[in-house]
N, C-alpha and C positions, 0 to 999 in steps of 0.2 A: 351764530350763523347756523341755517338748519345745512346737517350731514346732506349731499346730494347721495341718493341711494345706490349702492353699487361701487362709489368710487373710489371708496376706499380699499376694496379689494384687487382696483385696476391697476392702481398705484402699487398695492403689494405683490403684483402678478408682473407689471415692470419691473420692477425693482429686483426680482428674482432672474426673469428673462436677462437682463443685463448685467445682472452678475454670471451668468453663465457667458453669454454670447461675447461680452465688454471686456471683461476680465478673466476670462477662463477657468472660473472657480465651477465650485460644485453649486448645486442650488440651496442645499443645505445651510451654505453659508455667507446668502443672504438674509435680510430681513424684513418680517414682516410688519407695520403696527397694527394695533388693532387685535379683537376678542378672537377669541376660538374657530367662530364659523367664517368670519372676515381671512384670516392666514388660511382656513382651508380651502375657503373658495378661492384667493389668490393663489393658492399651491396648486389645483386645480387647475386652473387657466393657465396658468406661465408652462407646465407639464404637457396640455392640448400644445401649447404655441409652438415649443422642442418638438414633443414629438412628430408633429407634422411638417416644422419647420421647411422640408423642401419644397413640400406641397404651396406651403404657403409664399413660397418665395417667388416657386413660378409662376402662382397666379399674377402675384404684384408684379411681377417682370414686364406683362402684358397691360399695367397701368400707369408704369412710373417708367419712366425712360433711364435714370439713374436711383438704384436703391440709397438716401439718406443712410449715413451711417447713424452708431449711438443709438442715444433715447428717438428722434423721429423715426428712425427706420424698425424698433421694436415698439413704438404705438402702432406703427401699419401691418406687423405682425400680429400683434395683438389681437388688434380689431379685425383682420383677418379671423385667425383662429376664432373668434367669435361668432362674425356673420358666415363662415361657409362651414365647420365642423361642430361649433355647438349649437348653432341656428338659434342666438340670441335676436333679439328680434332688432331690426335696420335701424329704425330709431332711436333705439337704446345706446346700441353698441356703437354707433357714429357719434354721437351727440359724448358719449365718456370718452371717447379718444379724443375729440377734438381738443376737450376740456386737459389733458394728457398733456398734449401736444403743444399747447399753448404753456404750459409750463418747462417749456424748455427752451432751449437757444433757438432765438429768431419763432420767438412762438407763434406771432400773427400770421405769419407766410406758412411754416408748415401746418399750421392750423387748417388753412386755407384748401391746402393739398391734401390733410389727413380728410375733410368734409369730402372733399371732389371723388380720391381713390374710395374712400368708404359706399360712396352711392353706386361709383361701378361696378365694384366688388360687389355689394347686395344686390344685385342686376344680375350680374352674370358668373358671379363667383362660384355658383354651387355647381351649375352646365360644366363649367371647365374642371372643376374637380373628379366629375365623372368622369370622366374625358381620359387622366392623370393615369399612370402607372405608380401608385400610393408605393406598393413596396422599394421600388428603385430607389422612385424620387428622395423620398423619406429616410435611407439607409446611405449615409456619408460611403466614397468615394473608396476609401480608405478601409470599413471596415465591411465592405462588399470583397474586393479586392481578395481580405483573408479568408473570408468566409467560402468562397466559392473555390479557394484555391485547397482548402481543409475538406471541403465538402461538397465541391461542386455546385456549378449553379443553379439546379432546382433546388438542392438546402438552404442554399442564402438565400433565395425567392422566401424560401416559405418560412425561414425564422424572419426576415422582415416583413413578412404580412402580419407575424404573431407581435412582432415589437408594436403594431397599431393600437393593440388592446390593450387597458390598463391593466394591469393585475389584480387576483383578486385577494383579499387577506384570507390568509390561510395561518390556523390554529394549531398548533402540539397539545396535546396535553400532558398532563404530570402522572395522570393515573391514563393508561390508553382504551379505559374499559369506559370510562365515561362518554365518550367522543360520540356517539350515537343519543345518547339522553340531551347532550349538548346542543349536536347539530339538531332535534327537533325543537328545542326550546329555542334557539336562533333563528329557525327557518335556515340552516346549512346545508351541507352534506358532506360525508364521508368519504373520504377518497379511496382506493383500494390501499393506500398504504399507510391508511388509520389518521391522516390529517384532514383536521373540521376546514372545509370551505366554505366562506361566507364572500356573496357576490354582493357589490356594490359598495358604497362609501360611509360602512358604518362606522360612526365613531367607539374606537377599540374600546377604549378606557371604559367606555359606558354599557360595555356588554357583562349578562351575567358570568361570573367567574373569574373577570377580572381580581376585582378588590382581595379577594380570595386565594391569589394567583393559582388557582387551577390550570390554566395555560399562558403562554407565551405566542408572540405572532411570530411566525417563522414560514416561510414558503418550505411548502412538500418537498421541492428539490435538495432544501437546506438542511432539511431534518433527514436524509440519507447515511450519509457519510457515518454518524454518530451509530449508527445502528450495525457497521460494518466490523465495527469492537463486538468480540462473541463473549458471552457470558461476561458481564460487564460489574457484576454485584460482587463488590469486596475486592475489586483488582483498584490496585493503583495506577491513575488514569491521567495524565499530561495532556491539556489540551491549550494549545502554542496558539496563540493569534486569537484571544477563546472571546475578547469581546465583539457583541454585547451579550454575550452569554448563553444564543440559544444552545450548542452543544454542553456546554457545560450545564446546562441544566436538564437534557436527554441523557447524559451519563449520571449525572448526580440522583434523578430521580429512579433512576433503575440502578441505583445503590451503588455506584463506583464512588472510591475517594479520590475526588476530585482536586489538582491541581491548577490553576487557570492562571497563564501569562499571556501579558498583553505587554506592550512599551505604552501607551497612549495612559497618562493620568487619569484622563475626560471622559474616554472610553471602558476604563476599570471601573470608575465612580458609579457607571451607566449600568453595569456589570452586577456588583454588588447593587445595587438598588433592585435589578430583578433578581434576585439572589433570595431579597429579603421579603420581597411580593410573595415569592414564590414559596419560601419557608424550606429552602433549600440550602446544602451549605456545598462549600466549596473554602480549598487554600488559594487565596489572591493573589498573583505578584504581579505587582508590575517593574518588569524589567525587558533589556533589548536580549529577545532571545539568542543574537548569536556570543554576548559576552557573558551569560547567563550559566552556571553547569548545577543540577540537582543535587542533594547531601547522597542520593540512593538511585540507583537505577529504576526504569519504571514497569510496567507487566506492559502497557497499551500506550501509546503516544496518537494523540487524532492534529494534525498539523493542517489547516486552514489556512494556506498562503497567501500571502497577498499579492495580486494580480490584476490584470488590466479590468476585472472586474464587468465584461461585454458578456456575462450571461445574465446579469441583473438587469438591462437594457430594459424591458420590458416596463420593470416598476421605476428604474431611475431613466428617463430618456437623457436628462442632461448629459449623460455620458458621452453619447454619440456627436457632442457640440462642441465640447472641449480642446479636440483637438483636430488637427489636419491630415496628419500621417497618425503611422503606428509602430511604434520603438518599444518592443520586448525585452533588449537587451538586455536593460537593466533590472527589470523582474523577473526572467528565469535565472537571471545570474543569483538574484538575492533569493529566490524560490531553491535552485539547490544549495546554497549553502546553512541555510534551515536545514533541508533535508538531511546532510551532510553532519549536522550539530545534534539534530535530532539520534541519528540512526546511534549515535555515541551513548545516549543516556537511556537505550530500550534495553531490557532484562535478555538474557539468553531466552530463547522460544516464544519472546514479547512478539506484539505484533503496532506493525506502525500503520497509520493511514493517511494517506495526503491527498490534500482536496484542493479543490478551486471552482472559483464563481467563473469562469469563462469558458467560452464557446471555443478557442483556440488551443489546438492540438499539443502547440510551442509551451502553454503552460499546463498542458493535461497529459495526456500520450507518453510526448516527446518526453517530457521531462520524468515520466515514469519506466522508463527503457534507459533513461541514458543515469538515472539511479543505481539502479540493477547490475549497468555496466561498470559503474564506479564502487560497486558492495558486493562482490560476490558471497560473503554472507548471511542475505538477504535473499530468498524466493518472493516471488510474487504470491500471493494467496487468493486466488478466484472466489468470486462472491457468488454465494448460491442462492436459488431462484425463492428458499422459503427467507430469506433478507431482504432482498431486493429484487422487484416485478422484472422477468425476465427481457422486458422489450428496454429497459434500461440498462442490461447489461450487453458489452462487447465483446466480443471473440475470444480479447486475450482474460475473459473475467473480471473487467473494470466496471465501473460505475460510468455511464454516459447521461446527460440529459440535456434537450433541446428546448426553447421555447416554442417551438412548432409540435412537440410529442404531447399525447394526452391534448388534442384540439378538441374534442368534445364534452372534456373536462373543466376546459379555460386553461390549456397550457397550463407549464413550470420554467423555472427558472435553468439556465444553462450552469451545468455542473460537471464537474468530474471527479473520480475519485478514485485511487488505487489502492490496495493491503498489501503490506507485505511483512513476509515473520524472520524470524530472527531465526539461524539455522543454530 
């Protein structure tokens, strides 16, 4: 039977959708069949459908008198996201959903309805999207709510207009003096803080320097933190939570001996693998850092906690899908007792650094003040402007970053990050 063209990727762009929306997973951890450019285009699509998801929902509001749960109501997403933000063309996009639709329960009837809503929708779908306040619509309930209340409502305005954009890949190198010969031989650019940006959806693996491992893909925001270790060549370096290894490979390249724990088997393996592209070394462990203790104290400790993870939104929208509310409790509780484990294994006049991928105060700020409170042997250590671009830094010396900072750059990822030394 010949392949109908496209389909297979709509199938794998469902299939991902409803492992988010269905089951509350991550998108990561559904699957796709099918070659290389078949799973990217479906990862592609299913990522449009999330991210716009409100968008999408209200237009269907005004077609469908009750939204289909399951698989019928994420083909009418689907195909949504298709005819009014990728502007596939009506006939394509209607005629593969139907074909969708029909594969599921009661498929002749929703067949029926996915054909009918798809013609209105390419009628009138694209009018009423202008229409649309994208950012509101687009930004869950829940994590407006925290945003606005950390930052007020023109910041949550304008970090959810930046959530719109995909992200772009963005490059470390290993040598930082390359980064300019690179970005011309890619058609890149350089950021002010030495990361190769490449826009669009190029396939990494296939770029020069890869095979090479000259660099690693890491968002600019990500590649901060590491840089907040002063003089980093020949100190002994603990880096907690370190896969998939880009910090471990920004300390190891600029000559620290590197320790890297992770608890995750799967994520070690991932670790070591760029470890070995990269011709880079590093001491591996995988164990749960808080029953974990060192043979020897460390000079530098760089601690990347885990966290609700709402500054990566950008690149992963399924985040924003996952859930209803927002329940911190149990990650700033496990965020300082890291902190708390860590602070034990750092050398007298060592210095530590804690980071996180979120936008929220509760796992950046807060949680670096009420540190402080619980160590009075610990100062804070203000980051200085020849480290880190001063529109990044905070009042008290912290590390901050927005998805909405650097908008003519193509934004970065939400981060934060504090130092502090060992009295």
């Amino acid at each position: 039977m010949t392949a109908i063209a496209g389909l297979a990727a709509r199938e794998g762009a469902l299939r991902l959708i409803g492992t988010v929306l269905d089951r509350g997973a991550m998108v990561d951890e559904g699957t796709v069949s099918g070659d290389a450019a078949i799973k990217a285009e479906a990862r592609g699509l299913a990522d449009l459908a999330l991210r716009r998801l409100g968008q999408i929902d209200a237009i269907l509001s005004q077609f469908v008198q009750r939204m289909p749960a399951g698989h019928a109501g994420n083909v009418l997403r689907l195909m949504t996201a298709e005819l009014v933000f990728a502007r596939t063309a009506p006939h394509a996009a209607v005629d593969l959903a139907v074909r969708l639709a029909k594969r599921g329960k009661n498929g002749g009837r929703i067949g029926g309805l996915v054909n009918a809503v798809g013609r209105r929708v390419a009628k009138k779908g694209a009018a009423i999207a202008e229409g649309q306040d994208a950012a509101r619509l687009n930004m869950p309930d829940w994590l407006w709510t925290a945003l606005a209340g950390d930052w007020g409502e023109d910041a949550a305005r304008a970090i959810a207009g930046a959530h719109l954009t995909p992200a772009p890949h963005d490059l470390t190198l290993a040598v930082p003096a390359d980064a300019e010969p690179l970005a011309r031989e890619i058609g890149a650019r350089v950021l002010p803080t030495g990361t190769v940006r490449l826009e669009g959806r190029a396939q990494i693996s296939a770029l020069p320097g890869y095979e090479a491992g000259a660099w690693w893909a890491q968002d600019a925001a990500a590649a901060l933190p590491a840089r907040m270790i002063p003089d980093p060549a020949g100190k002994r370096v603990l880096d907690l939570c370190a896969a998939p290894g880009g910090k471990t490979m920004q300390l190891a390249a600029a000559g620290a001996q590197v320790t890297a724990l992770d608890r995750s088997d799967r994520r070690m393996k991932r670790l070591s693998q760029n470890l070995a592209r990269t011709k880079l070394t590093a001491a591996c462990v995988t164990a749960d850092a808080l029953t974990w203790a060192p043979e020897a104290p460390f000079d530098a400790i760089l601690l990347d906690a885990p966290c609700s993870a709402t500054g990566t939104i950008r690149r992963h929208p399924d985040l924003m899908r996952r859930r209803d509310r927002l329940d911190l409790a149990p990650l700033t509780d496990l965020q300082a007792r890291m902190l708390n484990a860590a602070a034990k294994w750092l050398a007298p006049g060592g210095v530590l650094v804690f980071c996180t991928c979120s936008l929220l105060r509760a796992e950046g700020e807060d949680q670096a003040d009420a540190f402080l409170d619980r160590h009075p042997a610990f100062a804070r250590m203000a980051v200085g402007e020849e480290e880190i671009p001063s529109a990044f830094v905070t009042s008290d010396g912290d590390l901050r970053t927005r998805p909405d900072y650097w908008p003519d750059l193509g934004g970065l990822d939400g981060f934060f990050a504090a130092r502090f030394s060992r009295q």
